[in-house]
C-alpha positions in Angstrom: -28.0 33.4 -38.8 -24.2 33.1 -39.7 -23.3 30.7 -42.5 -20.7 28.1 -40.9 -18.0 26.1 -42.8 -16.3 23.1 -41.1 -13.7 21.2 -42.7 -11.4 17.9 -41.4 -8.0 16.8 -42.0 -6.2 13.9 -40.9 -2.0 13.6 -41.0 0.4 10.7 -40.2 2.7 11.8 -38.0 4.7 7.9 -37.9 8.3 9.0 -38.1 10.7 5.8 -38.7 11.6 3.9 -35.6 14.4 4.8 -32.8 12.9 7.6 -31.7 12.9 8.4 -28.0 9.2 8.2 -26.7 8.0 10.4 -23.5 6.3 10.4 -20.7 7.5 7.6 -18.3 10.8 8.0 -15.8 11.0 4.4 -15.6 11.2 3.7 -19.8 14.9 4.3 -19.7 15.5 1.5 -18.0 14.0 -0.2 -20.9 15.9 1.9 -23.6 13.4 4.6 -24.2 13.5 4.1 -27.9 10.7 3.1 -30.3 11.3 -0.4 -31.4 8.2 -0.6 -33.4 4.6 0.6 -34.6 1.4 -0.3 -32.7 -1.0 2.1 -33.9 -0.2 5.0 -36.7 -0.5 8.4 -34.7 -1.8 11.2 -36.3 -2.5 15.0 -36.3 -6.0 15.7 -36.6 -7.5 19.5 -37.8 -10.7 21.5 -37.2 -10.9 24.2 -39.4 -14.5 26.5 -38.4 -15.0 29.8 -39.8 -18.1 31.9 -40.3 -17.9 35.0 -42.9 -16.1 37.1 -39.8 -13.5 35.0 -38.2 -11.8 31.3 -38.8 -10.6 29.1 -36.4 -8.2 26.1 -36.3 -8.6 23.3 -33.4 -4.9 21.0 -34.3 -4.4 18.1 -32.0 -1.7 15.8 -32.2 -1.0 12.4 -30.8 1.9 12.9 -28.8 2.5 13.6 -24.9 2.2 17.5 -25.1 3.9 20.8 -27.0 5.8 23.5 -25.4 5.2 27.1 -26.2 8.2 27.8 -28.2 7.1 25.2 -30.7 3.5 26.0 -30.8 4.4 29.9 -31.8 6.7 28.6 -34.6 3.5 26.3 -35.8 1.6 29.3 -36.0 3.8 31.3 -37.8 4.8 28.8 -40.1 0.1 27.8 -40.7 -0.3 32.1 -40.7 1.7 32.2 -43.1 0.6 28.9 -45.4 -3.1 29.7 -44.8 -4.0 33.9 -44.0 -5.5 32.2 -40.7 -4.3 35.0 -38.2 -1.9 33.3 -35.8 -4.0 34.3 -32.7 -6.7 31.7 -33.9 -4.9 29.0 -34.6 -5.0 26.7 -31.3 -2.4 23.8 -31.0 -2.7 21.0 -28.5 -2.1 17.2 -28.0 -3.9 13.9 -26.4 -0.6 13.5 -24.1 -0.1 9.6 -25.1 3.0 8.1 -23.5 3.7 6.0 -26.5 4.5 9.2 -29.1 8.3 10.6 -29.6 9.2 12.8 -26.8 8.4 16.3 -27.7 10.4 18.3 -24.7 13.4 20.3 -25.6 13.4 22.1 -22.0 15.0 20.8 -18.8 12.2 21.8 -16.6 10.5 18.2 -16.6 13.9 16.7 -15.8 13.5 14.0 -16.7 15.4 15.5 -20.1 18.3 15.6 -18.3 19.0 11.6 -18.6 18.8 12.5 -22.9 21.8 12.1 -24.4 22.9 14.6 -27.3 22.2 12.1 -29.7 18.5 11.9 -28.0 18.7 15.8 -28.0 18.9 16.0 -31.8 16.4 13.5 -32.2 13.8 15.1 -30.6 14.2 18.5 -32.3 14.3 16.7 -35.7 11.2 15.3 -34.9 9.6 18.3 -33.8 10.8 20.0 -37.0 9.0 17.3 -39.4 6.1 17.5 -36.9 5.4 21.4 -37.6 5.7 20.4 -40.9 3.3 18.1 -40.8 0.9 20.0 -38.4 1.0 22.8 -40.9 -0.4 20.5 -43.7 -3.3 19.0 -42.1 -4.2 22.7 -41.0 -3.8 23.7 -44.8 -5.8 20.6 -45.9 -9.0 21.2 -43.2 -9.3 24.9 -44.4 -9.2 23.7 -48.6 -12.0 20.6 -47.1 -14.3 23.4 -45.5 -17.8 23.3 -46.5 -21.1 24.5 -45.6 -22.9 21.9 -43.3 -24.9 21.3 -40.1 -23.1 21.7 -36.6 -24.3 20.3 -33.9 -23.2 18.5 -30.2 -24.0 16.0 -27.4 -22.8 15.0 -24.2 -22.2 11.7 -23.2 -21.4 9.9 -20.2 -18.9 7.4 -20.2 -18.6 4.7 -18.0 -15.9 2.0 -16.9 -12.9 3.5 -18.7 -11.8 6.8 -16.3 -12.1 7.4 -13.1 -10.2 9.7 -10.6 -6.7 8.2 -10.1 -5.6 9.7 -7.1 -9.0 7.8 -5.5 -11.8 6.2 -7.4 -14.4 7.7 -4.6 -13.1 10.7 -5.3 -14.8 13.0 -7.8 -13.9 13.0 -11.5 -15.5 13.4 -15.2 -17.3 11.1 -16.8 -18.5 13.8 -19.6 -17.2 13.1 -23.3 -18.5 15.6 -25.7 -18.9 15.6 -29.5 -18.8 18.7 -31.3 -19.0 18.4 -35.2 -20.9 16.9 -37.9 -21.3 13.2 -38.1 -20.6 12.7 -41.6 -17.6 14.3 -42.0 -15.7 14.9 -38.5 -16.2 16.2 -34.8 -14.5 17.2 -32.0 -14.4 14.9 -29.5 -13.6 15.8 -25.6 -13.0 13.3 -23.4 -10.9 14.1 -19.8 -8.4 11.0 -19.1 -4.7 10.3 -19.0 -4.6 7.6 -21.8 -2.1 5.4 -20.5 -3.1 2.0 -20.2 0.0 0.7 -21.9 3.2 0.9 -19.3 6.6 2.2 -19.0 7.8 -1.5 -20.9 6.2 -0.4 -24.3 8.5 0.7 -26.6 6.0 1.0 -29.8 4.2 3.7 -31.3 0.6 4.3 -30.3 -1.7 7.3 -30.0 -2.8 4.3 -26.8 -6.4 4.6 -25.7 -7.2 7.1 -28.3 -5.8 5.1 -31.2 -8.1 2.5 -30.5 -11.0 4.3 -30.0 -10.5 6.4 -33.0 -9.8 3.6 -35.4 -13.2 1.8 -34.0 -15.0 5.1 -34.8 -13.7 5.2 -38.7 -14.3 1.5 -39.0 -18.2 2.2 -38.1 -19.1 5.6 -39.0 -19.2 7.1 -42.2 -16.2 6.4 -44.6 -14.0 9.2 -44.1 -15.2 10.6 -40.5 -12.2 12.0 -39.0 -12.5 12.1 -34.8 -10.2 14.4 -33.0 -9.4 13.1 -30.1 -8.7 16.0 -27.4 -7.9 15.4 -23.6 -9.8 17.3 -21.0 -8.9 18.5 -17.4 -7.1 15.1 -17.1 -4.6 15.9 -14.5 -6.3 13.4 -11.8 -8.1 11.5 -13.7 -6.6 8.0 -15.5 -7.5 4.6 -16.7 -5.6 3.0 -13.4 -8.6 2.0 -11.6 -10.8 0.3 -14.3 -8.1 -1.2 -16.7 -7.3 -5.0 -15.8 -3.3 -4.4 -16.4 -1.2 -2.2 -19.2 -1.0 -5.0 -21.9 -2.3 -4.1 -25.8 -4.9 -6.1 -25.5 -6.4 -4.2 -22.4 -5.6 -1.1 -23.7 -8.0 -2.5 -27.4 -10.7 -3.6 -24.8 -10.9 0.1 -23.0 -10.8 1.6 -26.3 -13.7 0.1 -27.8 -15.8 0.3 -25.3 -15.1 4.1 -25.3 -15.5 3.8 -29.3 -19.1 1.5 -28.1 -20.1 4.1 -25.7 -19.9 7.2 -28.8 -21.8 5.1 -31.2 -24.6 4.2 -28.5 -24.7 8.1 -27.9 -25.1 9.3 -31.1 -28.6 9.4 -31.1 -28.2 12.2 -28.1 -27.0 14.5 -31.5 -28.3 17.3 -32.2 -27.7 20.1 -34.5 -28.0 23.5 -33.8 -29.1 27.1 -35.6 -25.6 28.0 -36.4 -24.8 31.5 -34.6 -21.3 33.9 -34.5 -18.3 32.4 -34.0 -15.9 34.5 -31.6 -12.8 33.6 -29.8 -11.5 35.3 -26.6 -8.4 35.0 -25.2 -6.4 36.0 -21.9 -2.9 35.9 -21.1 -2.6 35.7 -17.3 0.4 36.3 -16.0 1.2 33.6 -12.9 4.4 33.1 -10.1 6.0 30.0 -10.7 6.5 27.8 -7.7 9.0 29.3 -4.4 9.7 25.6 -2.9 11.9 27.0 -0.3 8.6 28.9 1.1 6.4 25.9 0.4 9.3 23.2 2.7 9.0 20.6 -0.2 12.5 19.1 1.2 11.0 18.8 4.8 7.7 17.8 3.7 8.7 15.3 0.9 11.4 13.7 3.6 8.6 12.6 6.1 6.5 11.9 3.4 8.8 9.2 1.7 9.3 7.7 4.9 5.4 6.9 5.5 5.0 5.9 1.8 7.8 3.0 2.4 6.1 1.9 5.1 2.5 2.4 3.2 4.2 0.0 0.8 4.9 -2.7 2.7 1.6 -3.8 3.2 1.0 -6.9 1.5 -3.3 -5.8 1.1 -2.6 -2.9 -1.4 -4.6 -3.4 -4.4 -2.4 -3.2 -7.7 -3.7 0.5 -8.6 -3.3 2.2 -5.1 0.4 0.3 -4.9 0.7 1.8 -8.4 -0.5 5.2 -7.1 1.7 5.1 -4.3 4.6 4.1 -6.1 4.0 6.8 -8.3 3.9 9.0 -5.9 7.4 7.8 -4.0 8.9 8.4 -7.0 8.2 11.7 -7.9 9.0 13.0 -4.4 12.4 11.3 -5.0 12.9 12.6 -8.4 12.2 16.1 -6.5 14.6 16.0 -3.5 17.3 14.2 -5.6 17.5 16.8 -8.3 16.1 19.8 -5.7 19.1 21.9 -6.8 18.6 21.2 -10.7 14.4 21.9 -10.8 15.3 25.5 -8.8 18.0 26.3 -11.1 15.3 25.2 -14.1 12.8 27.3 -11.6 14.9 30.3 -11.9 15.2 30.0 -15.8 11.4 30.9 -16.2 10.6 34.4 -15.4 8.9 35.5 -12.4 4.9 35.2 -14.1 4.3 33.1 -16.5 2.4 33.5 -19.2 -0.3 31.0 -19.4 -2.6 31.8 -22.1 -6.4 31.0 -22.0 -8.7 30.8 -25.6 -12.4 30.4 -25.2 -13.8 29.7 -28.6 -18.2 30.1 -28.7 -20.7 29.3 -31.6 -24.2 30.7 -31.2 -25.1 30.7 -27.8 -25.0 27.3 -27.4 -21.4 25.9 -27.4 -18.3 26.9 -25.6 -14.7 25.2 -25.7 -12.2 26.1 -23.2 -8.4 25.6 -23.9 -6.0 25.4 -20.8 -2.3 24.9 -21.0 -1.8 21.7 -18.5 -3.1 19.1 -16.9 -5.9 20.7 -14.9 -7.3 18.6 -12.1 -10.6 17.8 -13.0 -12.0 20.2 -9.9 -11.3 23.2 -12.1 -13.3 21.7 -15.4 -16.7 20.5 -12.9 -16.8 24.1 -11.9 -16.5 25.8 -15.6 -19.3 23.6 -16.3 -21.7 24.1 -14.1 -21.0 28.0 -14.0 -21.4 28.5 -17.3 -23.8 30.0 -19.5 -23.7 27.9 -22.3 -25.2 25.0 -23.4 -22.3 22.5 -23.4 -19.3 24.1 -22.1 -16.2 21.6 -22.8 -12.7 22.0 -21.4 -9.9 20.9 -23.4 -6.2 20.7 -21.7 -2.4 20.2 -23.1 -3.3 22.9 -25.3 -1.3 26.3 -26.6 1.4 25.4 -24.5 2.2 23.3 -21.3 2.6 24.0 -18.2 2.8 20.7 -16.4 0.0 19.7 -13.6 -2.3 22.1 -12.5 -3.9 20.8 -8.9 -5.9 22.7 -6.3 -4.6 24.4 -4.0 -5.1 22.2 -1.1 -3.6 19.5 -3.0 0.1 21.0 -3.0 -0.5 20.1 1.0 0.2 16.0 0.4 3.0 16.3 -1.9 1.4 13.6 -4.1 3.2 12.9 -7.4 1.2 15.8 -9.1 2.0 18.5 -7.1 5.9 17.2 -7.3 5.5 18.0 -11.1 3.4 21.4 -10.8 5.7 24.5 -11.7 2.8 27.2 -10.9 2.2 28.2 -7.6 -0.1 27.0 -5.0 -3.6 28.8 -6.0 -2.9 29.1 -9.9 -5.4 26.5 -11.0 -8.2 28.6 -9.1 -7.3 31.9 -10.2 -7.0 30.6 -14.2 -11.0 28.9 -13.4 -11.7 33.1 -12.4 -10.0 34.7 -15.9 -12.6 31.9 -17.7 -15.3 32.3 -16.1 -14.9 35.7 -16.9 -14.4 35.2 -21.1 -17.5 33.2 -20.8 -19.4 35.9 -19.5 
C-alpha cells in the first residue's frame, strides 16, 4: 500500500471594492461594479501526493479561468513548489458575484468593458495568480500522513435541471478527503441564486454552505467547493427568489444535507495515485452551416409570443427570458462572435485530467459547463468506485450541451463555441483514461 499525504490551504481572494463582477448581461444596467462584501471568497487547495507523484486540486471562487491564465498559474506554483506543471489542476465554482475574470472577447459580453474595466480585470487576475500560488505553496508545506476516504450523497431541494425540472439532472455531491482536516467536495449546480441586481461579493451558494461546514465541523476543516457538469443544472426551480436570505436558506440546507451524510464516510486502503491526461483537439462552431440567423429569427418570434402568457411560472418565464436574450445577444453581434470565431484556431485544445487513488476513486476534470448528460454516463460507465466529474476546470470553454440540444437554440447552445457533437466525443476520450 502507498503512503498518502493530504494537505489543505485556504486563501482570501477579497480584493477592495469597484471591481467589475461577471457573469450576468443584465448587471450593466446596474453598474457592474462591486459596491460591497457579502461573503469573503476564497481560493481553496488540495495538495495529494504518494512517494511517486503529487497532485494539486486549486479552486477559486470566481465565475471561471481562461487557459492563458491558468498556464501562467502553473508556471508561476512549478516554479514556487517542484510540483510539475502537468499536475497542478486549476479551476473555479463559477459564482456570478466574484470579479470578472475574462480578458477575451469571445463571451461578448466583454465588449461593453470599458478600458478602465479592462485594466481592472487584469490587475485582478494578476493578484489572483498570486494568491492562487500561495494557498498551493501552503497545502503542500500542511501535507501529512492521514486516512483518505469518500461518500456520496444525494442532495435534495437545492438543484434541479434548469432547462426543465422533469428533465434529468444530478443530485450526487461527493466528498473526497479526510474529515478532520479538509475534503473535496463535488457538487454539480450553477450557484446563482443571487440575481443580476447584486453588486456584492460572494462565493453565493457555496459561500454559505462552506461557512456552515467550518462553523460545525472540526476547527480548521477547509471544504473545497468544486462545480460539476453544471451546464443545465441550477438553483431556478427550487429557490423561492434571488434575495440573500434565500440564497443563506439553500446554502444550509446543502451545508445540513453534508453533515447528515457524514456518517455514509468511509475510508479507504490508500492505493497509487496516477493522473492521465488527454488533449483533444475539437472544431469550433461553423454557424453559417448550423443557420443560427434563420433558426434564432423564428425562434425569437415564438419565444415573444411564449411570453405573453400570463400562466408562466416565475422560473420557466425566467428560463425563457433567458433564452430570448441570448439568441438576441447572438444575432445582434453575429458579425462580432464569427470574427471572435475566427480568432481561435480551427481545433481547439480542450484538455481532459483524470486523477485515480487505489482503485476506488476517480475525479474527472472537464473545461466547461458540461450538461449533466455527459457526467450520468461517466458515472455509470465507470469502473471505479465513486467516479466524480468536476467542470470549469484547466481552462474554459463555455457550455458544453448534447448534441441534439444545439437543435432548439436555447440560451446554452447560443453560448457553446464547440461544435455540435463535442460534448459526446470528450465523454469517449474519458472513458477511455478511465479504462
Amino acid at each position: 500500500m502507498n503512503i498518502v499525504k493530504i494537505g489543505f490551504s485556504e486563501v482570501d481572494i477579497t480584493p477592495e471594492l469597484g471591481y467589475p463582477l461577471g457573469g450576468y448581461f443584465e448587471r450593466f444596467s446596474y453598474g457592474n461594479s462591486a459596491k460591497g462584501v457579502l461573503n469573503r471568497i476564497y481560493t481553496r487547495t488540495m495538495y495529494i501526493s504518494d512517494e511517486n507523484i503529487e497532485v494539486i486540486v486549486n479552486i477559486s471562487e470566481v465565475l471561471a479561468l481562461e487557459s492563458e491564465v491558468i498556464n501562467k498559474i502553473r508556471e508561476s506554483a512549478s516554479s514556487e513548489t517542484g510540483i510539475p506543471k502537468k499536475n497542478i489542476i486549476i479551476g473555479a465554482t463559477h459564482t456570478h458575484s466574484a470579479p470578472d475574470t475574462f480578458t477575451s472577447d469571445i463571451l461578448l459580453f466583454t465588449k461593453l468593458y470599458s478600458d478602465k474595466d479592462r485594466k481592472k480585470i487584469c490587475e485582478y487576475l494578476d493578484w489572483l495568480r498570486k494568491r492562487i500560488v500561495y494557498s498551493i505553496a501552503e497545502s503542500k508545506y500542511a501535507a501529512k500522513n492521514v486516512s483518505l476516504g469518500f461518500f456520496r450523497a444525494h442532495i435534495e431541494n437545492v438543484c434541479s435541471n434548469r432547462v426543465d425540472p422533469s428533465l434529468p439532472g444530478d443530485t450526487d455531491l461527493d466528498f473526497i478527503g479526510n474529515p478532520k482536516i479538509g475534503a473535496l467536495i463535488v457538487y454539480p449546480c450553477h450557484p446563482t441564486i443571487l440575481g443580476a441586481d447584486n453588486l456584492l461579493y460572494s462565493g453565493d451558494l457555496y459561500s454559505f454552505a462552506a461557512e456552515k461546514l467550518k462553523a460545525d465541523m472540526n476547527e480548521g476543516f477547509i471544504p473545497i467547493f468544486a462545480n460539476g457538469a453544471a451546464g443545465d443544472l441550477s438553483t431556478r426551480f427550487n429557490r423561492k427568489n434571488q434575495s440573500v436570505d434565500e440564497a443563506k436558506r439553500l446554502g444550509s440546507m446543502l451545508a445540513d444535507q453534508i453533515l447528515r451524510s457524514m456518517k455514509l464516510f468511509k475510508e479507504i486502503d490508500q492505493g497509487r495515485i496516477e493522473l492521465k491526461e488527454k488533449i483533444l483537439l475539437l472544431p469550433k462552431r461553423d454557424v453559417e452551416a448550423e443557420g443560427i440567423k434563420e433558426k434564432g429569427e423564428k425562434l425569437i418570434i415564438q419565444l415573444k409570443e411564449t411570453l405573453k402568457k400570463t400562466d408562466l411560472d416565475p422560473a420557466t418565464r425566467r428560463k425563457l427570458q433567458q433564452d430570448l436574450m441570448g439568441i438576441q445577444i447572438i444575432l445582434s453581434n453575429l458579425d462580432a462572435f464569427k470574427e471572435e470565431l475566427n480568432k481561435l484556431p480551427e481545433k481547439i485544445p480542450v484538455e481532459l485530467k483524470v486523477l485515480t487513488i487505489g482503485d476506488k476513486i476517480a475525479i474527472v476534470f472537464l473545461p466547461g459547463e458540461f450538461f449533466s448528460a455527459f457526467s450520468r454516463t461517466i458515472k455509470s460507465r465507470s469502473r471505479y468506485e465513486l467516479t466524480s466529474v468536476v467542470g470549469y476546470t484547466n481552462g474554459y470553454w463555455a457550455y458544453v450541451p448534447t448534441k441534439e440540444s444545439y437543435e432548439k437554440i436555447e440560451y446554452e447552445t447560443a453560448m457553446s463555441i464547440l461544435s455540435p457533437g463535442s460534448g459526446e466525443l470528450i465523454t469517449q476520450e474519458v472513458l477511455k483514461l478511465l479504462g
